[in-house]
TIPASE-688091 format. One line per field, with one value per residue (C-alpha): residue in three letters; residue number from 1; x, y, z. Coordinates in pm, whole numbers, plus 50000, padded with zeros to 5 digits. Example, Ala and Ser with C-alpha at 12.3 -4.5 7.8 and 13.67 -1.06 7.14 Angstrom:
residues 2
torlum = (ALA,SER)
kolpa = (1,2)
u = (51230,51367)
v = (49550,49894)
w = (50780,50714)
***
This chain:
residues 293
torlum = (UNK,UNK,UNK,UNK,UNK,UNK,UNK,UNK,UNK,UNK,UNK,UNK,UNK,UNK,UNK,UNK,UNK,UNK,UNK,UNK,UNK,UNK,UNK,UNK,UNK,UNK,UNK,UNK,UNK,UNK,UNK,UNK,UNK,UNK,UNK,UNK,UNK,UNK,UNK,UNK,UNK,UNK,UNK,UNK,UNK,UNK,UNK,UNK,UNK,UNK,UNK,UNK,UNK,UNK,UNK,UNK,UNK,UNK,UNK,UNK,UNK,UNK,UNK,UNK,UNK,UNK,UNK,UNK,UNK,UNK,UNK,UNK,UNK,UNK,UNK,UNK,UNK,UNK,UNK,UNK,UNK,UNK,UNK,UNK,UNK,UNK,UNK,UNK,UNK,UNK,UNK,UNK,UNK,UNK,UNK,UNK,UNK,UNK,UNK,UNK,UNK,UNK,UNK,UNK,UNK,UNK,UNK,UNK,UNK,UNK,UNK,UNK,UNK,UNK,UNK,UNK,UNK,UNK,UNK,UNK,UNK,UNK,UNK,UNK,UNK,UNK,UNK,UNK,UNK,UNK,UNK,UNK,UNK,UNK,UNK,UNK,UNK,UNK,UNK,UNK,UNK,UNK,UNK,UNK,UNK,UNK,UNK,UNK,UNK,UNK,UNK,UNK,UNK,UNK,UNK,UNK,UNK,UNK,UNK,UNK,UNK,UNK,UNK,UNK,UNK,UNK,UNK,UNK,UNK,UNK,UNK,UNK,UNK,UNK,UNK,UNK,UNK,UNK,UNK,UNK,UNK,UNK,UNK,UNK,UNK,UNK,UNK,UNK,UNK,UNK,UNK,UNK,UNK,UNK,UNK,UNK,UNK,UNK,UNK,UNK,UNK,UNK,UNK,UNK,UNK,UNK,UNK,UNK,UNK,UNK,UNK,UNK,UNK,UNK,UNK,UNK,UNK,UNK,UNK,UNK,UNK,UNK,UNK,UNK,UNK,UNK,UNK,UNK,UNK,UNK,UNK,UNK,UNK,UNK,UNK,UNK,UNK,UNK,UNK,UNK,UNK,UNK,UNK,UNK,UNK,UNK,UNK,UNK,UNK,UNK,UNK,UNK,UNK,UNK,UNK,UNK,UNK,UNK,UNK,UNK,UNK,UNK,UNK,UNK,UNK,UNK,UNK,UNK,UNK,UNK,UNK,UNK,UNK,UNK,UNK,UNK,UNK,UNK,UNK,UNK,UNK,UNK,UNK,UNK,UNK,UNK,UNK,UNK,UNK,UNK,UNK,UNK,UNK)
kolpa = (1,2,3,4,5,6,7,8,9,10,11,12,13,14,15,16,17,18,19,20,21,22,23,24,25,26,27,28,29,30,31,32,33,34,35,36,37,38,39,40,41,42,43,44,45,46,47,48,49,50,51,52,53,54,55,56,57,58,59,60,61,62,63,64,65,66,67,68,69,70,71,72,73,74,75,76,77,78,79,80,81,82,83,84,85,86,87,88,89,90,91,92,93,94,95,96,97,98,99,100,101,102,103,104,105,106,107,108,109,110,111,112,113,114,115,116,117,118,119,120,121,122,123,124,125,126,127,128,129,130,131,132,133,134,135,136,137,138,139,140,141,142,143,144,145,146,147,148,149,150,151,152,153,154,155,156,157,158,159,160,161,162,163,164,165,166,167,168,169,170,171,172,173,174,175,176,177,178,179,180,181,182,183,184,185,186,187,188,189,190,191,192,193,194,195,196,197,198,199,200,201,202,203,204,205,206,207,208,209,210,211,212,213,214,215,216,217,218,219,220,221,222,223,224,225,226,227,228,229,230,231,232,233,234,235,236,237,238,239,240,241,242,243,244,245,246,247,248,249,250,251,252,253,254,255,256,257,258,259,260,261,262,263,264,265,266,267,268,269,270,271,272,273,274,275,276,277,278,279,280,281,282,283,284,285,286,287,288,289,290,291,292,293)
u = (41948,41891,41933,41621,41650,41385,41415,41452,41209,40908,41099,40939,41072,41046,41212,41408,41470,41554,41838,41844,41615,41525,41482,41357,41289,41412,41655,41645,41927,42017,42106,42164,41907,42041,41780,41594,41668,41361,41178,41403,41375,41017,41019,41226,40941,41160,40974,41259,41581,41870,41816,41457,41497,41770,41534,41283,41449,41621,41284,41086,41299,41555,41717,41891,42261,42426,42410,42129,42339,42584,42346,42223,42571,42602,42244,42360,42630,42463,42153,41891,41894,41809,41799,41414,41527,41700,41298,41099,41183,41015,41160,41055,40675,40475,40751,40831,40796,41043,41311,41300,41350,41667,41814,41731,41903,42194,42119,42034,41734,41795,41806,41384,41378,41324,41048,40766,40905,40905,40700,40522,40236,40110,39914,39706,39461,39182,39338,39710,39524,39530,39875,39926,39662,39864,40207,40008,39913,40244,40464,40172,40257,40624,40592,40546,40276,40213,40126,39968,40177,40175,40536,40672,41030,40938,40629,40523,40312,40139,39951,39788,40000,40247,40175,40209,40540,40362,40358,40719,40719,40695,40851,41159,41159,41077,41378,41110,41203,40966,40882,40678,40489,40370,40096,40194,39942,40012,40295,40421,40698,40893,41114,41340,41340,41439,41651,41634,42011,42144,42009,41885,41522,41229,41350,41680,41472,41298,41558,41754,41433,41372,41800,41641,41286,41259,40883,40906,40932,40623,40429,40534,40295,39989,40093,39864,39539,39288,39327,39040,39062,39158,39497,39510,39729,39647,39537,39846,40049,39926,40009,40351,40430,40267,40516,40832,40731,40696,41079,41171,41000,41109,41504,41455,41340,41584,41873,41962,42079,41755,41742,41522,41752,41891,41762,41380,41208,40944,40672,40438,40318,40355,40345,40720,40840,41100,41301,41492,41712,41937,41913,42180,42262,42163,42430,42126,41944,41960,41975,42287,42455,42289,42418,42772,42796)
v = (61611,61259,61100,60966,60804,60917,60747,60998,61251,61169,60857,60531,60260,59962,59627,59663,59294,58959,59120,59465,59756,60108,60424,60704,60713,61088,60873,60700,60450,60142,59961,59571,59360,59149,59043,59190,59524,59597,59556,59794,60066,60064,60161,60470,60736,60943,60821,60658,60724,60439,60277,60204,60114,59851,59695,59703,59494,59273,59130,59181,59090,58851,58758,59145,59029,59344,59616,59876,60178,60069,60017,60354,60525,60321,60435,60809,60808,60735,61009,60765,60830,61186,61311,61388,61580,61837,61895,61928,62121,62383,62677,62511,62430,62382,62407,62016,62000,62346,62133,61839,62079,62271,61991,61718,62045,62034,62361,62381,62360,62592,62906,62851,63002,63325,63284,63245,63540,63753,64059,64188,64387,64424,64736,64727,64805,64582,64487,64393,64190,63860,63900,63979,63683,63421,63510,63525,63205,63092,63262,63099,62741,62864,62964,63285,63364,63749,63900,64196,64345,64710,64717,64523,64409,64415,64629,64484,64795,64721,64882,64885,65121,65342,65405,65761,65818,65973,65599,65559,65867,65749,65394,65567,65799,65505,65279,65037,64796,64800,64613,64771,64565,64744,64573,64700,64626,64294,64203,64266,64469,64376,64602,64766,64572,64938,64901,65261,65431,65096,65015,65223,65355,65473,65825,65657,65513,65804,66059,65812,65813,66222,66189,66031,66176,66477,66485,66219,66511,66615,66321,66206,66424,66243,65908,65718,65735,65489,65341,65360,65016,64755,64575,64314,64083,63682,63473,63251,63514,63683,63392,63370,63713,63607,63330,63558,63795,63469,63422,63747,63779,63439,63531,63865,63675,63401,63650,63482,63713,63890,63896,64231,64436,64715,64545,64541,64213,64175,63845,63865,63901,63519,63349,63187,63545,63716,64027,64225,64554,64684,65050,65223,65469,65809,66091,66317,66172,66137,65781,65813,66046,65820,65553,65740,65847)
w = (44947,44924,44564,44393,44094,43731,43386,43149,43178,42903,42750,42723,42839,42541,42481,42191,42109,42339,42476,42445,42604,42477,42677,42448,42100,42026,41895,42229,42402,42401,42695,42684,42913,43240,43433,43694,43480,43312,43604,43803,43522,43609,43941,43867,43890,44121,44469,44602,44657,44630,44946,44948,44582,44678,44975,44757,44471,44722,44795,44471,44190,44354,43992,43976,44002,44070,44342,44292,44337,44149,43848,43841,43822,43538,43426,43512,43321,43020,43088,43109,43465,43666,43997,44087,44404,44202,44011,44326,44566,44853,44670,44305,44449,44132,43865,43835,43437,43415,43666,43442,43173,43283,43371,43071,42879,43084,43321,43644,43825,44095,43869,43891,44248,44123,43950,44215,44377,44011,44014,43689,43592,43218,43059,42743,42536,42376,42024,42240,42473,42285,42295,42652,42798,42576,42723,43084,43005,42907,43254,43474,43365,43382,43784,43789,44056,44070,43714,43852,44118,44200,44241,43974,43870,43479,43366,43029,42802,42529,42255,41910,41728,41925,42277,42423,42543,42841,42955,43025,43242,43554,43505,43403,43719,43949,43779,43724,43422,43133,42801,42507,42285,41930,41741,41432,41167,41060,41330,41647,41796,42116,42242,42333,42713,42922,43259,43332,43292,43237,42844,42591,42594,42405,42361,42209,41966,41932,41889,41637,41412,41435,41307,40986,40941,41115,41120,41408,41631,41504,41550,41871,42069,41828,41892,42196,41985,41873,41508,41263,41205,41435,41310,41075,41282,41240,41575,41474,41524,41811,41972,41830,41967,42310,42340,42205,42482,42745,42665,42692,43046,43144,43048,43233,43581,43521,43497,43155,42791,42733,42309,42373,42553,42288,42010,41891,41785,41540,41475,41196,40932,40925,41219,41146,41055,41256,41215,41442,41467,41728,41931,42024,42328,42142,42214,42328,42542,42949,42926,42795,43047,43309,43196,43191,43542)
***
């Protein structure tokens, strides 16, 4: 694919003094001025690659004393200087501002193909929906195209309170990944992430706490219903927990560490509160003898 130069993704481009230039000011760089330079620097949107850039300067700024190409390797080298091919792309249609973020953060672009092709499908009640449309929100401006699919790689459940385990039936049979998401009074609850027979599930959590209280046996079968009084959880927050569950979708699709997987993860009360716990493979439950064979 044909190289085309970018400044910096988001950096200014500023003249420092007489005889220096500045790209950036997060600290930014400092480059020292020749001429014909600044004037280059601005043409570097990312609409032409190195050829058309050096015809183009060739006839337009005639005082640039120095071969074009060799400028920008120079200008590469430093990071002041991307490839815009590598951020828009067939495959990446749409997901130009994620592309300049991979790779302004070192990582590769082309992970992002998956993402238009990511199935996922979300259930949930009234009170978890705030949550739910802000990480929608989130994974559409990420890429991700089908958020309602019938036959979904990650089914994301959530609930006020804790859902019925009746829920993760038939995902569990069908191998179908899933995410729950507690509102728990003040704060939110994501996790455990479940790859059937792969990770541990909701009964593993479930059989763990019935180890430690044994009434949990007795309360399972009661769980599902309404609460008497909607939860007490902030709008800040919700929308803390709706991003925390963006990442863990996002990481999921991108085949990155998922934080989720084995491990629950709590926002709230505060919005900048977090908290988190691992779950273990419980010695009685099928999960674990799938997971074995």
């Amino acid at each position: 694919m044909t190289f085309r130069p970018a400044l910096r993704p988001g950096a200014p481009l500023l003249r420092r003094d007489a005889t220096t230039l500045q790209i950036g000011t997060s600290p930014g760089v400092v480059i020292a001025d020749r001429p014909g330079l600044y004037a280059l620097l601005r043409l570097l949107d990312g609409s032409r690659d190195v050829e058309r850039l050096q015809v183009y300067a060739h006839a337009s700024i005639p005082e640039l004393d120095v071969a074009v190409a060799d400028l920008i390797r120079e200008l590469r080298a430093l990071r002041v200087v991307f490839d815009a091919s590598r951020w828009s792309a067939p495959q990446r249609r749409g997901l130009d501002a994620e592309a300049r973020h991979n790779d302004l953060i070192g990582e590769d672009p082309a992970r992002l193909t998956t993402r238009p092709a990511f199935r996922l499908a979300f259930r949930c009640d009234s009170a978890s929906r705030p949550v739910v449309d802000g990480a929608r929100a989130v994974l559409v401006q990420s890429g991700l195209r089908d958020l309602d699919s019938v036959d979904p790689h990650l089914l994301v459940i959530a609930s006020c309170g804790e859902p019925a385990r009746s829920l993760f039936e038939r995902p569990t049979l069908d191998g179908v990944d899933h995410l729950p998401i507690v509102i728990d009074e003040d704060r939110v609850r994501i996790g455990p992430l479940v790859r059937p027979g792969l990770t541990p599930c909701i009964s593993c959590h479930d059989r763990h706490r019935a180890d430690w209280d044994p009434a949990w046996t007795g309360l399972l079968p009661q769980l599902g219903g309404r609460a008497v009084t909607p939860p007490g959880l902030s709008a800040v927050t919700a929308h803390a927990a709706a991003l925390e569950l963006a990442v863990e979708v996002l990481a999921h699709c991108d085949g990155l560490p998922v934080r989720s997987i084995g491990q629950f993860l709590v926002v709230g009360p505060g919005h900048d509160q977090r908290d988190s716990w691992p779950l273990a493979f419980h010695h009685g439950c099928a999960c674990d003898l799938l997971s074995a064979a």
